[in-house]
Every structure is written in C-alpha cells, then in structure tokens.
C-alpha positions as CSV (number, residue, x, y, z in Angstrom):
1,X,182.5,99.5,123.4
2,X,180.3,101.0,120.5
3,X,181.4,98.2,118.4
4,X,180.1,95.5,120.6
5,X,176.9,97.1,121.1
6,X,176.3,97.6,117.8
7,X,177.0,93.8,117.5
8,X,174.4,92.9,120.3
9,X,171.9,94.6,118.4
10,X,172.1,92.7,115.3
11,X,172.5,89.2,117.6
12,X,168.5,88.6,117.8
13,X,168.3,89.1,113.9
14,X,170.9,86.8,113.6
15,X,170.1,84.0,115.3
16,X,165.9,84.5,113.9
17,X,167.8,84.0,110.2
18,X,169.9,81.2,111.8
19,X,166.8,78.7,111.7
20,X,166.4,78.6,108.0
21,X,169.4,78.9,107.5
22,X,170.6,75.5,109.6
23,X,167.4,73.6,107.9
24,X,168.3,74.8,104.2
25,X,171.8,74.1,104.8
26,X,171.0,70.5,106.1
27,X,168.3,70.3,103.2
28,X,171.4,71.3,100.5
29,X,174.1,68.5,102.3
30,X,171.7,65.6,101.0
31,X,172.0,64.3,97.4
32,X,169.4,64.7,94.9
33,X,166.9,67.6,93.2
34,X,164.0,67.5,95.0
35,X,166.4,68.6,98.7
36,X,167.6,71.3,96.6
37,X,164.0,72.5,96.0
38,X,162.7,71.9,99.2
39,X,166.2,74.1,100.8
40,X,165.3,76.7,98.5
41,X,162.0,76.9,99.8
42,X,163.3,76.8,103.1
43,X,165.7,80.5,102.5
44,X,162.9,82.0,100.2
45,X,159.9,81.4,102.7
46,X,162.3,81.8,106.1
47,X,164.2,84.7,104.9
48,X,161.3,86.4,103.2
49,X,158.8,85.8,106.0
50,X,161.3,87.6,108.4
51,X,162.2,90.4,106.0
52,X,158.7,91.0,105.7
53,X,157.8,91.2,109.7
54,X,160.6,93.6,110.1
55,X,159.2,95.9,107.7
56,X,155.2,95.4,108.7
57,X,156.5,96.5,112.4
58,X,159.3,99.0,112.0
59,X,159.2,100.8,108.5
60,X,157.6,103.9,107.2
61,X,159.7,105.7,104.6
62,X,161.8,104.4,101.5
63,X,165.1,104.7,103.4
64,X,163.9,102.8,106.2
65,X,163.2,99.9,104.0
66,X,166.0,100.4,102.2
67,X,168.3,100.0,105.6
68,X,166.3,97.5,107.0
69,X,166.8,95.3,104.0
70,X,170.6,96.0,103.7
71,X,170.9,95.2,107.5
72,X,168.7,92.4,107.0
73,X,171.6,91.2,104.1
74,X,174.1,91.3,106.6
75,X,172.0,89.1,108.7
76,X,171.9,86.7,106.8
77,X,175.3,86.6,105.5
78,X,176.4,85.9,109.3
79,X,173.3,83.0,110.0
80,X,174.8,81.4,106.6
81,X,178.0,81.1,108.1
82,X,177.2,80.3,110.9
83,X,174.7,77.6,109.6
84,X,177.5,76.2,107.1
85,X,180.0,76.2,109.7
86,X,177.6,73.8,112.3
87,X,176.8,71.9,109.3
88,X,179.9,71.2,107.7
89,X,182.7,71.5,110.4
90,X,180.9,70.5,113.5
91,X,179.0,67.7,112.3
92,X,181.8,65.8,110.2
C-alpha cells in the first residue's frame, strides 16, 4: 500500500512534466535543426519553469531544494518515457 501512495503522490508532477515533454518529443521526431532548437526550448523553458514554481511555493532550506530537484529528476525521467512511448509506439 505505501508503495502505491507514494506513487500517487508523484502522479500530478508527472503528468505537469508530461506536456513538455509530448511537445519536445514531437518537436525532436521532425527532420531538420531549427525543430531540434525549438524542442530544446520546449524541455529547458517547460521543465525549468516547473522546477522553479515548485521551489517558489514549497522550499526553504538547502535540503529541500536539493530533494525537490532530485524528485523533480525522477519526474521527468517517467513524463520522458512516457512522452517517447506515445510518440514513438502509439502513433506509428
């Protein structure tokens, strides 16, 4: 049971990293430089813009930060997948 809790707590972070992730992913299937740039943007400014929320509303001290960031990580390991996995399986 603790497992899957700790699961559904992550779930909203998740699926707010999920967003840029689908669009950069999408952005990085196209040919050519300039979708390259502009899916780079789109995990710099998405992922960055959440990161930065998250620590504006919940962080005081160094370690919280610190967690919050590695949790954060995590995050967006799972939206990537999840994002490639959409792109790349599903849509094919």
């Amino acid at each position: 049971m603790g497992i899957i809790a700790g699961f559904l707590q992550h779930l909203p972070g998740v699926l707010a990293f999920y967003i840029p992730a689908l669009f950069g992913t999408v952005l990085l299937r196209e040919r050519g430089e300039g979708y390259r740039l502009k899916a780079g943007l789109w995990f710099v400014l998405g992922f960055g813009s959440i990161i930065a929320v998250h620590i504006m509303l919940r962080s005081v001290s160094v370690e919280q930060v610190a967690a919050l960031v590695g949790v954060s990580l995590l995050q967006m390991a799972v939206a990537l997948a999840l994002a490639r996995l959409t792109v790349y399986r599903l849509a094919d």
